[in-house]
C-alpha positions in Angstrom: -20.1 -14.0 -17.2 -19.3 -10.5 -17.0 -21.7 -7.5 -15.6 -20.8 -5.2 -17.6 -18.9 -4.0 -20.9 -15.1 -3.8 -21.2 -14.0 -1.1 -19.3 -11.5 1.2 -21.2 -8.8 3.0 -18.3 -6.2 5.6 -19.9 -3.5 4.7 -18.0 -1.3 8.1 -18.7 -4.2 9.7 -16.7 -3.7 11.7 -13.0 -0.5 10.0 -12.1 0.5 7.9 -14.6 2.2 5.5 -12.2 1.8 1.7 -11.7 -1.0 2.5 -9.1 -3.3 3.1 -12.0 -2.3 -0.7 -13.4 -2.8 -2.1 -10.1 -5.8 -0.7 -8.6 -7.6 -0.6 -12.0 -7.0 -4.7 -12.1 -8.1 -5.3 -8.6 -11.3 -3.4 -9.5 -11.7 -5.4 -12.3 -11.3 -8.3 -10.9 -13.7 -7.3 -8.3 -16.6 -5.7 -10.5 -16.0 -8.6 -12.5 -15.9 -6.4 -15.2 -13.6 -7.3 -18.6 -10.5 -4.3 -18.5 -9.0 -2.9 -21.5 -5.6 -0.7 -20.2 -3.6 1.7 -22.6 -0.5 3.6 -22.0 0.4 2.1 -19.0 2.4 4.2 -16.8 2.8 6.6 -19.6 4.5 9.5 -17.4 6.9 7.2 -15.4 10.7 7.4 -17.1 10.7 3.9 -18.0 6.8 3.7 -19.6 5.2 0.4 -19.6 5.1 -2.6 -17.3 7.9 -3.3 -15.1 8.4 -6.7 -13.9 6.7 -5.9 -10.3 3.6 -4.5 -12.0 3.8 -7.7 -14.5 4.0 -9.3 -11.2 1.1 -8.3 -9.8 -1.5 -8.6 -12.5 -0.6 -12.3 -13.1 -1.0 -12.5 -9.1 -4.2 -11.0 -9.4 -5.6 -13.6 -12.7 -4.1 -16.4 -10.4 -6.6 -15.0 -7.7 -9.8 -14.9 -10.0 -8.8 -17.4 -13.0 -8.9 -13.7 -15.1 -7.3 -14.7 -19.5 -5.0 -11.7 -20.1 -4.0 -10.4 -23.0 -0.7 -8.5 -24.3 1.8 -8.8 -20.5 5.0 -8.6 -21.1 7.7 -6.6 -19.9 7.0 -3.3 -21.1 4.2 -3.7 -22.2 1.6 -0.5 -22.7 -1.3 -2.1 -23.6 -3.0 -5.3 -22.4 -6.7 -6.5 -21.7 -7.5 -8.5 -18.3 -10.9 -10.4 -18.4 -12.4 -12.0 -14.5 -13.1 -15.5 -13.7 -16.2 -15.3 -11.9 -14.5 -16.7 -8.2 -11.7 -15.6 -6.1 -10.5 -18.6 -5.0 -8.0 -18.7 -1.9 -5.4 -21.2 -1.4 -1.9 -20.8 -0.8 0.0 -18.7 -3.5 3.9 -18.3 -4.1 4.9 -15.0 -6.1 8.4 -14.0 -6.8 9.0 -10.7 -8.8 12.1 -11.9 -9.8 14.1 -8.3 -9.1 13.9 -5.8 -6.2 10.6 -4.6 -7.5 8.5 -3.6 -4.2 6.7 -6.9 -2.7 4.6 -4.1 -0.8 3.1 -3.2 -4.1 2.3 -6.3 -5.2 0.7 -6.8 -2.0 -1.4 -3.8 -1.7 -2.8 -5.2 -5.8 -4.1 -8.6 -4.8 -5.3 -7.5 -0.7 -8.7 -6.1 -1.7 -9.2 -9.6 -4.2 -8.5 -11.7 -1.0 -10.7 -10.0 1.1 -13.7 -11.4 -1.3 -11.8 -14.8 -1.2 -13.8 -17.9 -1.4 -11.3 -19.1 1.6 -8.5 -17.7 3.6 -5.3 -16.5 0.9 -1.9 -17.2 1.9 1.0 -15.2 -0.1 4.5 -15.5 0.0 6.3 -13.0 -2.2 9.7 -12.6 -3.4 11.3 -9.0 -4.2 12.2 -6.0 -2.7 10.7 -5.0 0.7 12.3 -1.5 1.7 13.0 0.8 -0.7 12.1 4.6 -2.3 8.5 5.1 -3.7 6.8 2.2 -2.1 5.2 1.4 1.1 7.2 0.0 3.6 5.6 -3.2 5.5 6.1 -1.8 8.7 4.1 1.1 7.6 1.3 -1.9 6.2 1.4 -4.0 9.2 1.2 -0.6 11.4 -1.1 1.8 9.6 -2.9 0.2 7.0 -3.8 -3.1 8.9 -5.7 -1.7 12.0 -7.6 0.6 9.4 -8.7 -2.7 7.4 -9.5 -4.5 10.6 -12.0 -2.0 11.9 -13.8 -2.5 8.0 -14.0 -6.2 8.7 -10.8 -7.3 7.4 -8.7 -10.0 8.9 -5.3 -9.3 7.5 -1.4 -10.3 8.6 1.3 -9.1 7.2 5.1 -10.3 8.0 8.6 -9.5 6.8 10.0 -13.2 6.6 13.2 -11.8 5.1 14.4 -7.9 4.6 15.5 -7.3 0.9 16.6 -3.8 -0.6 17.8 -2.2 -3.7 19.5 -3.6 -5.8 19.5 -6.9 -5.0 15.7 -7.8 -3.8 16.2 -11.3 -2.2 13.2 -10.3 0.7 10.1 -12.5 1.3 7.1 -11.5 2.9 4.0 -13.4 3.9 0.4 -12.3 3.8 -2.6 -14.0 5.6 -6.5 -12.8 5.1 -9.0 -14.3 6.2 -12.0 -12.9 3.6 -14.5 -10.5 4.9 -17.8 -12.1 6.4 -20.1 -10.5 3.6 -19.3 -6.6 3.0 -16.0 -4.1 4.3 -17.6 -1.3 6.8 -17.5 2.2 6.1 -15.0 4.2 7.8 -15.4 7.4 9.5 -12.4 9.2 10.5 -13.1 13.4 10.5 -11.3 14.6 13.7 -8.0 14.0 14.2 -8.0 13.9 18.1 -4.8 14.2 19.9 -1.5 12.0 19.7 -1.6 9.0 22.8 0.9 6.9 21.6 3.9 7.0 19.3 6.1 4.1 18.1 8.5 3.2 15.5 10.8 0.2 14.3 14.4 1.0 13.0 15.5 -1.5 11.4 18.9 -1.9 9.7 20.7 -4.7 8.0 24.5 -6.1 8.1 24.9 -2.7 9.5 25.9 -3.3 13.3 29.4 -1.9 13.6 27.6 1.3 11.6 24.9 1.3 15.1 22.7 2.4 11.7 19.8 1.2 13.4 20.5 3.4 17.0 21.4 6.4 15.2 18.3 6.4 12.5 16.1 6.0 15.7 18.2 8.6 17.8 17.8 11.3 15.5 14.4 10.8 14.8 13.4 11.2 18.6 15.6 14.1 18.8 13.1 15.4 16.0 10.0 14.7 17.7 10.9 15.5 21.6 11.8 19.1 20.3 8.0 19.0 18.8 7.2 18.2 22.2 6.3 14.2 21.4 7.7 11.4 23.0 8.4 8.2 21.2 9.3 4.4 21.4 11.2 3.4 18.8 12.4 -0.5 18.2 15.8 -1.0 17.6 16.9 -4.2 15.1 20.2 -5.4 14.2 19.1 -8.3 11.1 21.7 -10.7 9.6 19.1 -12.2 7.5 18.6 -10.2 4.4 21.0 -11.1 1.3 22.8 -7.1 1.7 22.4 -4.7 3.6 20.0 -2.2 3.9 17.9 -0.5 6.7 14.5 1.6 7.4 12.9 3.5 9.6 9.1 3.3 10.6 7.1 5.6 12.5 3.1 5.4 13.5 1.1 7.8 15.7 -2.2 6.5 17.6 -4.6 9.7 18.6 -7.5 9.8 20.7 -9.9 9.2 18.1 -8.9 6.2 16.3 -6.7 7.8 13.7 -3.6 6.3 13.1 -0.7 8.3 10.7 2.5 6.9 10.0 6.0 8.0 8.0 8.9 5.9 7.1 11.6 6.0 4.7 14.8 3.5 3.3 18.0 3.9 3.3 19.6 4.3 0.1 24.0 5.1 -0.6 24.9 8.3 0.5 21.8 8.9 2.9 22.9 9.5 6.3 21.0 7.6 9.5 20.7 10.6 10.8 19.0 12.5 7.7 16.2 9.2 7.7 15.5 9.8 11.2 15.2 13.7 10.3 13.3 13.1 7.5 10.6 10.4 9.2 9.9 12.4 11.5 9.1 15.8 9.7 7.1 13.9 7.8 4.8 12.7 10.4 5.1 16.2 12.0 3.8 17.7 8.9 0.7 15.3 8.0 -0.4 15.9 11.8 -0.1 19.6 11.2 -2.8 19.6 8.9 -5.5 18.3 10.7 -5.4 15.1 8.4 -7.0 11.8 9.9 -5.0 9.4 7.5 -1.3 10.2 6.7 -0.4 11.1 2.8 0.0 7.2 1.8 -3.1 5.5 3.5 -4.9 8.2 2.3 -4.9 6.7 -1.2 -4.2 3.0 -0.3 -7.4 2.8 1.6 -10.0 4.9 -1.2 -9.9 1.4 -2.8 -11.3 -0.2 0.1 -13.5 2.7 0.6 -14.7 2.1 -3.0 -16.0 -1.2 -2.1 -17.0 -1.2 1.3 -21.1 -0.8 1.8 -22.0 2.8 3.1 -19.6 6.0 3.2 -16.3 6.0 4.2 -15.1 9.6 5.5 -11.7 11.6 6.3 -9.4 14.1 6.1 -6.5 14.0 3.8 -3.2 16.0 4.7 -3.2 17.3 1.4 -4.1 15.7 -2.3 -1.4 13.7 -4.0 -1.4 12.2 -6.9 -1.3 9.2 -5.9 -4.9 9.7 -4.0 -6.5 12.0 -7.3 -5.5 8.5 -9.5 -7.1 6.4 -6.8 -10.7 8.5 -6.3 -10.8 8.7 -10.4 -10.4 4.9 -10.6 -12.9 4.5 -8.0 -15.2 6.3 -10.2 -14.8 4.8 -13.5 -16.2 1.7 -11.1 -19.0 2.7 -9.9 -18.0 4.2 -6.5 -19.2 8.3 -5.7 -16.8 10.5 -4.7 -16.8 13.7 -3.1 -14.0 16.0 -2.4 -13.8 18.8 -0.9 -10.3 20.5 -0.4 -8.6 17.8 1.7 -12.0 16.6 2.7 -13.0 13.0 1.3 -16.2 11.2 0.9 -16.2 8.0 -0.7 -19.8 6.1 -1.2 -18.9 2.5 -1.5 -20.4 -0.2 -3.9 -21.2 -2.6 -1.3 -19.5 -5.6 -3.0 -20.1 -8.3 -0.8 -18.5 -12.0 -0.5 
């Protein structure tokens, strides 16, 4: 059934985070490979599974028919063991707290690109919030990136949700890869042709949170000498309010960076649309040809995909060192050189 031994992953190592529990499942799941996990998320201030991490390994055995060992809420320690099919279907997640829906979806994406079928997901949380990607940044960044590896993959906000309360659904759609993902080659940054954004802000009208987040952030950028369209939305849908602002930069050679941030109590509009766009500002300064978040989210695809994916990091979180190790301990190469990243896939095919 299995290809290989249980794989042991030390899950205090390079970041310490959830991305180590969620990435080292997919693979997993993927290699088909039985996973043993220890000291799960070991450095984080709460150690141990949190319900959206609990979340999103269940999501993932759903996916492959996997037997799991030892989840639970808090949990440090538990063993994940692959069916031998990804089966796709319509699936129905809810976290049950504000945990980050984006998260859960960036753990089960690379399973339901190797779907026996197309995968529909609707999943219950959190969708904007602190330390997690926003889907705007997904459906922006990450998505056109995927598509040019051969991935047909839709991502929509259905309903916002935000700390503390959660309450937001999103929907995923993929259609599974025809046989292998593509390499990617990204290694000149090119110059900015278009620049776009989405502010987006919740029960927060009367505030105009939504025209003075995107306000500020232009401000930010015309003085850098960039001019940007940024979509303003005023949503009565969510369960609270809550807002978020989005930015992504197209460049003449098929790079695309992007920046966002949520609002949180005491957080001006003005200071997210500062902030956004600095951050955008910043990544581009380096040269990089993937912003500091898809720089890490797509070394798993990169991992996987047949050939060698290639670009340029604005610098080397830890987020990105955790992802290139686990990549490693599955049989992907990696090379990095400075901010430079070579990743030689394993050419898992459908």
């Amino acid at each position: 059934m299995y290809h290989e031994p249980m794989i042991h992953i030390d899950g205090a190592q390079h970041s310490g985070s959830g991305t180590v529990v969620r990435f080292a499942v997919a693979l997993a799941a993927l290699t088909r490979q039985p996973l043993q996990l220890f000291n799960a998320r070991l450095k984080r201030d709460t150690p141990g599974l949190r319900p959206q991490h609990l979340a999103a390994v269940r999501a993932c055995a759903e996916l492959c028919g996997a037997q799991t060992e030892g989840l639970a809420v808090g949990s440090r320690e538990f063993t994940f063991r692959p069916g031998t099919a990804i089966r796709g279907g319509d699936y129905t997640w809810d976290i049950g707290t504000a945990g980050s829906t984006t998260m859960l979806t960036l753990g089960i994406l690379p399973l339901a690109c190797f779907a026996d079928g197309p995968v529909t997901a609707r999943i219950t949380g959190g969708v904007f919030q602190d330390f997690a990607p926003s889907p705007h940044h997904c459906q922006h960044v990450l998505v056109p990136l995927l598509r040019r590896m051969g991935a047909d993959v839709e991502l929509r906000v259905l309903r916002p949700g935000y700390v503390p309360r959660g309450g937001g659904l999103v929907e995923l759609r993929v259609h599974p890869v025809s046989d292998a993902l593509h390499r990617l080659e990204l290694t000149e940054q090119g110059d900015v042709c278009a620049l776009s954004g989405i502010a987006l802000a919740s029960h927060l009208a009367e505030r105009r949170v939504s025209e003075r987040m995107a306000r500020a952030c232009e401000a930010a950028l015309a003085a850098a000498g960039l001019r940007c369209t940024i979509e303003r939305i005023d949503d009565t849908a969510a369960t609270h309010p809550g807002a978020s602002l989005a930015l992504w930069a197209e460049t003449s050679t098929g790079c695309v960076l992007g920046a966002d941030r949520a609002g949180a109590p005491r957080r001006s509009s003005e200071a997210i649309g500062r902030f956004v766009a600095a951050s955008l500002l910043d990544d581009l300064a380096t040269g990089g040809t993937m912003d500091r978040h898809a720089a890490d989210q797509i070394a798993l695809f990169a991992a996987l995909a047949a050939g060698t994916t290639t670009y340029i990091a604005p610098r080397i979180t830890d987020h990105v060192d955790s992802t290139l190790w686990l990549a490693e301990q599955f049989g992907a190469t990696v090379r990095c050189d400075e901010r430079w990243i070579a990743i030689d896939g394993i050419g898992r095919r459908r």
